[in-house]
C-alpha positions, 0 to 999 in steps of 0.5 A: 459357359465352357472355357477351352483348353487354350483359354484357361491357359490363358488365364493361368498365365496373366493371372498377376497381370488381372490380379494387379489390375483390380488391386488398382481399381480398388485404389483408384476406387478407394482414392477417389471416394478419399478425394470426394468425401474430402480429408479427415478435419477435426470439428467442434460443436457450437453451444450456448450457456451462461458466459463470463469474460475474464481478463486474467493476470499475474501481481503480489500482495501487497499492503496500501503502504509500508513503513520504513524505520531507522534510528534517529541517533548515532549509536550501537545496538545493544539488541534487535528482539524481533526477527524477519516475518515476526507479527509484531503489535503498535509500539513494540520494541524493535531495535534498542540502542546503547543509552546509559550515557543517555540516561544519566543526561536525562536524570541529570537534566530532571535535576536541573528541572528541580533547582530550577522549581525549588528557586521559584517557590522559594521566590514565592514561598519567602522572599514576596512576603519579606518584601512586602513586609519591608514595605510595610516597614518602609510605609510606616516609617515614611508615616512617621517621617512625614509627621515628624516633618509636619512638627518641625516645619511648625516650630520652625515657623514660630521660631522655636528651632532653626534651619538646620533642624527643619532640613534634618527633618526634610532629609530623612522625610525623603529619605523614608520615602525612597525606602518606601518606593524601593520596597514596592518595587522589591516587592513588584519584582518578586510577584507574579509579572515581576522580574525576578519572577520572569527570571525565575520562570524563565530558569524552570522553562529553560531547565524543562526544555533542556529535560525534554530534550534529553528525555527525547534523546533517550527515547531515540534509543529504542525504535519502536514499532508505529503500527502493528504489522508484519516485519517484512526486511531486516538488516542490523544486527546486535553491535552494529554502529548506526546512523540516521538515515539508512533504513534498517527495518521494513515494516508491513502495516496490519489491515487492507490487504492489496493486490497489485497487478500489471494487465495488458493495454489493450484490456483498458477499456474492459476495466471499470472500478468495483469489478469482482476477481477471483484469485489463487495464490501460486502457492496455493492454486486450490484455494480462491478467494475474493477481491475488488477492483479498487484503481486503475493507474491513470498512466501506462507503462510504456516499456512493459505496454501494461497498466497498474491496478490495485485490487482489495481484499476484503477477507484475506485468507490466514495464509497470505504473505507479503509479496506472494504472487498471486493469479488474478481473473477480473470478472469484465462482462457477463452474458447469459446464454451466449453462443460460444465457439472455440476462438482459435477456429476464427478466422481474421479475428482482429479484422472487422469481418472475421468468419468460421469454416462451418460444416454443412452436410460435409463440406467447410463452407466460409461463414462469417460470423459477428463476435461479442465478448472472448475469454478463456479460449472462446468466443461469443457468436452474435450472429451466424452460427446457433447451437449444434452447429459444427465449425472447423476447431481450428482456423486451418491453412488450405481449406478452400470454401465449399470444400468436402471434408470428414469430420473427425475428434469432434471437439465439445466446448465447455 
């Protein structure tokens, strides 16, 4: 073909104007392929794999209960031999209280308790058999009394003697007779059962009472430690004047380890009794160890919309403090070879009939699906999607049914 002369300064001059024409067909070409293939959207496979579901919260350590102590006594602290954190063993010193003054009350009473013991035995030891030789005395002067009485009351019949003679005799015959009742009941008096006994036995209970009491008031001087545990608060010092009633130690029993934790509401139907958790402490997020759950607060807590559950540690690690917060995922539910989808690709899914964008031969077509179990960002499929399948990785605003899309950053669930 032969271009002429005028033709091909034709060309030359609207050579921009041909130029800039296919440079717009390329966009328009370019654009329209955009705009049927669809926008670049981040896809994630759908997979299948052993699946656990976990309601994860936050709580502390702490022990099933906790001793508070103070004094019983008024007084000052004359030492405190045990600091805050101090692991400390069953009947321990922990405070310990001015007592000299108590104990010269204590030693004071002991003493008591001795006169008292020594006037007993010495009603046992000496006057009970004194009385009973007294009235073995009486008894046998009677004796003779009563014989003399006998003689005289004869002669007297016979005339031999008058009746002053037979009175005398009657007199002292009484008179030997009440010497005789006089001595048994000295001698009643001083055996076991008599008064003088129950006086003398009263006096010795009365004067261990009182050594008691002041024995007691001498042990109040020092606190001692109930259990073995873990001093966990302290607020007196040497010098201090204390009372009773302020609490002025916190002691933290040895044993069960408990962890207490506030979980959401809405997971009360998850929970049963004897669910195993793993837990890491904040402080040592690495290292997880084992606990059960053990109750379940009846209440919930309306302010906070949380209900408290306690969980046991059956072997706490040796770095365990009280009151160490602690992460907590409760093991709820177990399916085996679940199919999972990342949950923040479903759309409505607290609706009764929540469905995924799934990826068919390049466009989102709506799918509803049915879910099962969720945890840790996925979401169990019952029904409508299977392995391999590619959804929408999230739940996207503006993409309509059937629309064309390029799949992009394909997202692997783990």
């Amino acid at each position: 073909m032969v271009f002429t002369m005028p033709l091909l300064h034709n060309l030359r001059s609207y050579r921009y104007q041909i130029m800039g024409g296919l440079l717009l067909l390329c966009l328009v070409t370019w654009g329209g392929l955009r705009w049927f293939l669809g926008p670049q959207m981040p896809v994630a496979w759908v997979v299948q794999r052993d699946f656990v579901q976990t309601v994860v919260a936050s709580g502390r350590i702490q022990s099933p209960h906790r001793v508070e102590l103070g004094v019983q006594i008024t007084g000052t602290v004359k030492a405190v031999p045990v600091n805050e954190g101090q692991t400390v063993h069953t009947a321990q010193v922990l405070i310990a209280l001015e007592d000299a003054e108590l104990a010269a009350n204590a030693r004071q009473a002991e003493l008591t308790v001795t006169q008292a013991q020594a006037k007993l035995r010495q009603l046992r030891e000496v006057q009970a058999p004194l009385a009973e030789q007294a009235l073995l005395q009486a008894q046998a002067n009677q004796d003779a009394a009563s014989r003399g009485l006998q003689r005289t009351q004869d002669l007297f019949k016979q005339g031999f003697i008058g009746q002053a003679a037979l009175d005398e005799s009657v007199r002292a015959e009484h008179v030997m007779r009440s010497q005789v009742k006089s001595a048994q009941e000295q001698l009643s008096s001083a055996r076991s059962g008599g008064s003088d006994m129950a006086v003398a036995e009263s006096a010795l209970s009365q004067a261990q009472a009182g050594a008691e009491l002041a024995k007691s008031r001498w042990r109040y001087s020092q606190v001692l430690a109930p259990v073995a545990g873990t001093l966990i608060a302290r607020s007196v010092e040497a010098g201090d004047t204390v009372q009773p009633g302020k609490v002025l130690m916190v002691l933290s029993p040895a044993g069960e380890t408990q962890l207490v934790v506030q979980i959401d509401e809405k997971h009360l139907n998850l929970l049963k009794l004897g669910q195993s958790a793993q837990v890491s402490a904040d402080a040592y997020p690495d290292q997880r160890f084992t606990a059960e759950l053990v109750y379940i607060n009846p209440g919930v807590d309306a302010q906070r919309g949380s209900v408290e559950v306690k969980l046991r540690v059956t072997q706490p690690p040796t770095y365990l403090q009280q009151d160490m917060t602690v992460s907590v995922d409760i093991e709820v539910a177990k399916r085996s070879q679940a199919v999972l989808v990342p949950t923040e690709a479903v759309h409505d899914l607290q609706s009764q009939d929540p469905w995924v964008f799934k990826v068919v031969k390049g466009q989102a077509v709506r799918s509803p699906v049915k879910l099962g179990l969720r945890s840790q960002g996925l979401s169990e499929v019952l029904d409508g999607l299977v392995a391999q399948d590619q959804v929408l990785a999230t739940a996207s605003v503006g993409v309509s049914d059937k629309a064309h899309i390029r799949p992009v950053s394909t997202l692997v669930v783990k």
